[in-house]
N, C-alpha and C positions, 0 to 999 in steps of 0.2 A: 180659227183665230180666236182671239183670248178678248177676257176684257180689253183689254189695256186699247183698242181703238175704238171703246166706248167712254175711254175718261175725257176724251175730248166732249165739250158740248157739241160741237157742230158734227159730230155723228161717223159713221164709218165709213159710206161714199166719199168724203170731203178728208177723211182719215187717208183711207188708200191713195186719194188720186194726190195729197198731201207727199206723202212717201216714195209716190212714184217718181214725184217733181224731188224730189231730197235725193235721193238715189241714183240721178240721171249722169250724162258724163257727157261734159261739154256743154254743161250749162254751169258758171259761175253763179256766187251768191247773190251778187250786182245785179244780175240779170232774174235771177229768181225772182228776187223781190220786186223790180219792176215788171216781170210777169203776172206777178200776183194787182201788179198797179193797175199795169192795163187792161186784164182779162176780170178782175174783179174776185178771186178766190182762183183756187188750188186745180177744182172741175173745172170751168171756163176756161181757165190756160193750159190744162191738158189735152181739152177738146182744143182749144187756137194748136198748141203746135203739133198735133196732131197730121196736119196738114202741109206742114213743113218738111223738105226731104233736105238734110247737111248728113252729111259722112259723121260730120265731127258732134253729132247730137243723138244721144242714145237713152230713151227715156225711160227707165226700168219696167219690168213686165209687172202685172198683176200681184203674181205667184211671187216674185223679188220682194214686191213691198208687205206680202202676209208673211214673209218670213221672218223679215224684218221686224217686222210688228212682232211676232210669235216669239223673236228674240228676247223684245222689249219684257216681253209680260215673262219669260223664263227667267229676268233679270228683277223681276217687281217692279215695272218700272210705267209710269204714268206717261201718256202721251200727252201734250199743250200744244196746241197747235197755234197761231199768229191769231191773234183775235180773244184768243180764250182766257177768260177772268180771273183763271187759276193761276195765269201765269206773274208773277209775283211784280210788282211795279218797277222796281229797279232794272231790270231786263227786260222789261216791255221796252221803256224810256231810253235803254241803251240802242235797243230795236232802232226806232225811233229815230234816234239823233246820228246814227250810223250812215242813213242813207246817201 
């Protein structure tokens, strides 16, 4: 895997299981984001549904999300993850008022 899920601060562990949760199918945004509400980051909620068995929820593999990533940085492309300083205020704050 390339830089590019080291431009996030919060690091690569928290990168992948990031991508894992982006990636997934049968999981809406809605839902994502109060994923991340309840379980407290990206790890924590991948570990919570983990546990979870729905037909309809299919959380992408490892390997899916370094590819993904490998895409990113084949494209120069910076990763920001929800949290991260980089990410320019006006799309935080959309973030934000979205919910």
């Amino acid at each position: 895997m390339g830089n590019a899920a080291n431009s996030s601060k919060q690091g690569k562990p928290t990168c992948l299981a990031t991508f894992r949760l982006a990636l997934r199918s049968g999981l809406r945004l809605c839902r994502y984001a109060q994923l991340l509400k309840q379980f407290g980051g990206s790890i924590a909620a991948l570990v919570g549904l983990s546990g979870i068995r729905r037909r309809d929820l299919r959380i992408a593999s490892l390997k899916d999300a370094e590819t993904a990533i490998a895409n990113a940085v084949t494209a120069g492309a910076d990763i920001l993850l929800h949290g991260d300083d980089a990410i320019p205020f006006r799309l935080a704050e959309k973030a934000r008022t979205s919910r």
